[in-house]
N, C-alpha and C positions, 0 to 999 in steps of 0.2 A: 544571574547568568547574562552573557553579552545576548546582542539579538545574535550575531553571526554564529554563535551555538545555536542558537533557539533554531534557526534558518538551517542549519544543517540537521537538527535532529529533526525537522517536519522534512526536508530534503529526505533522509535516509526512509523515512515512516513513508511516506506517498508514495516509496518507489517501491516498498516491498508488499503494499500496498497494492498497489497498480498489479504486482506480479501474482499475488491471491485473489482478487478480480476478474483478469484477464481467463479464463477458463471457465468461467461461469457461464453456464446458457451458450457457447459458442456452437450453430450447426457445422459440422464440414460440407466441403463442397460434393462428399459422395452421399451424405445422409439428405441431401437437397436433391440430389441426382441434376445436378447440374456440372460437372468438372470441367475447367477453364483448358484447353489446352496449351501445356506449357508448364503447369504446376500439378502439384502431388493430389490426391484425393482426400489428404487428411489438411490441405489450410483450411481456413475457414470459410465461410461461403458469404458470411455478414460478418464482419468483425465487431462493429458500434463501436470503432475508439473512442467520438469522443462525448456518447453516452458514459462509458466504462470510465473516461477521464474524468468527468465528473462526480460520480458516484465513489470514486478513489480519493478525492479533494473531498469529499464530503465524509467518508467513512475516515479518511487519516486526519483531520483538523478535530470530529470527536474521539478518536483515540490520543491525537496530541492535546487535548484540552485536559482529559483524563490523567493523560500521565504528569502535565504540569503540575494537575490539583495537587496530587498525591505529592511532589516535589516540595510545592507551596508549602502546604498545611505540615511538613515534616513526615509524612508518611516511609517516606524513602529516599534516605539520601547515599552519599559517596561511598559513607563506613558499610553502609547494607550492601550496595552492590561491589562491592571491593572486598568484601569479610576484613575489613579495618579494624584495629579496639577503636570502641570510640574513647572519645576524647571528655 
Protein backbone atom coordinates (compact mmCIF):
# COMPACT_ATOMS: atom_id res chain seq x y z
CA UNK A 1 0.00 0.00 0.00
CA UNK A 2 1.06 3.82 -0.56
CA UNK A 3 1.72 5.65 2.83
CA UNK A 4 -1.04 8.30 1.63
CA UNK A 5 -3.43 5.20 2.14
CA UNK A 6 -1.80 3.92 5.15
CA UNK A 7 -2.14 7.95 6.33
CA UNK A 8 -5.74 8.02 5.71
CA UNK A 9 -6.69 4.68 7.00
CA UNK A 10 -4.99 5.84 10.62
CA UNK A 11 -6.65 9.48 9.64
CA UNK A 12 -10.17 7.75 9.42
CA UNK A 13 -9.28 5.07 12.72
CA UNK A 14 -8.21 8.27 15.29
CA UNK A 15 -11.16 9.98 14.43
CA UNK A 16 -13.69 7.43 15.15
CA UNK A 17 -11.54 6.72 17.68
CA UNK A 18 -11.46 10.01 19.27
CA UNK A 19 -15.46 9.92 18.85
CA UNK A 20 -15.74 6.37 21.20
CA UNK A 21 -13.32 8.10 23.79
CA UNK A 22 -14.67 11.43 24.03
CA UNK A 23 -17.78 10.17 26.45
CA UNK A 24 -15.83 8.35 28.65
CA UNK A 25 -15.54 9.66 32.49
CA UNK A 26 -16.93 13.06 31.14
CA UNK A 27 -18.72 15.03 34.46
CA UNK A 28 -21.41 17.78 33.33
CA UNK A 29 -21.45 20.92 34.48
CA UNK A 30 -24.73 20.18 36.55
CA UNK A 31 -23.28 16.68 38.07
CA UNK A 32 -20.34 19.31 39.53
CA UNK A 33 -23.04 21.65 40.50
CA UNK A 34 -21.11 24.24 39.10
CA UNK A 35 -23.10 25.66 35.66
CA UNK A 36 -21.28 28.39 33.75
CA UNK A 37 -23.77 31.01 32.78
CA UNK A 38 -24.37 31.03 29.29
CA UNK A 39 -24.16 27.19 28.50
CA UNK A 40 -26.59 24.16 28.97
CA UNK A 41 -26.24 21.97 32.12
CA UNK A 42 -25.30 18.98 30.15
CA UNK A 43 -21.51 20.31 28.62
CA UNK A 44 -18.99 19.18 30.34
CA UNK A 45 -17.45 20.61 33.34
CA UNK A 46 -13.62 19.17 32.55
CA UNK A 47 -13.43 18.09 29.20
CA UNK A 48 -9.41 16.59 29.22
CA UNK A 49 -9.02 17.03 25.44
CA UNK A 50 -5.92 16.61 25.32
CA UNK A 51 -5.60 13.76 27.88
CA UNK A 52 -8.42 12.03 25.56
CA UNK A 53 -6.12 13.19 22.43
CA UNK A 54 -3.64 11.15 23.62
CA UNK A 55 -5.05 8.13 24.70
CA UNK A 56 -6.99 8.26 21.03
CA UNK A 57 -3.30 8.13 19.30
CA UNK A 58 -2.54 5.57 21.60
CA UNK A 59 -5.55 3.33 21.41
CA UNK A 60 -6.02 3.97 17.29
CA UNK A 61 -1.88 3.36 16.27
CA UNK A 62 -2.69 -0.42 18.40
CA UNK A 63 -5.66 -0.93 16.58
CA UNK A 64 -3.88 0.18 13.28
CA UNK A 65 -0.80 -1.84 14.02
CA UNK A 66 -3.44 -4.83 14.43
CA UNK A 67 -5.22 -4.39 11.50
CA UNK A 68 -1.85 -4.03 9.31
CA UNK A 69 -0.68 -7.33 10.86
CA UNK A 70 -3.67 -9.15 9.77
CA UNK A 71 -3.17 -7.29 6.01
CA UNK A 72 0.50 -8.30 6.15
CA UNK A 73 0.52 -11.84 7.17
CA UNK A 74 -2.69 -12.45 4.53
CA UNK A 75 -5.11 -12.68 7.14
CA UNK A 76 -7.52 -10.40 5.08
CA UNK A 77 -7.33 -9.04 2.06
CA UNK A 78 -9.48 -7.09 -0.80
CA UNK A 79 -11.48 -10.65 -1.98
CA UNK A 80 -12.56 -10.85 1.96
CA UNK A 81 -13.79 -7.50 2.32
CA UNK A 82 -15.33 -7.12 -1.07
CA UNK A 83 -16.84 -10.99 -1.22
CA UNK A 84 -14.59 -11.24 -4.54
CA UNK A 85 -13.85 -15.00 -5.96
CA UNK A 86 -10.51 -15.10 -5.48
CA UNK A 87 -8.16 -15.24 -7.79
Amino acid sequence: MQISTLLAIYFVMWWITLFTILPIRVRTQEEAGEVVPGTTASAPAQPMLLKKMLWTTLVSAVLFAIASAIHVLGGIGMEDILFLPKR
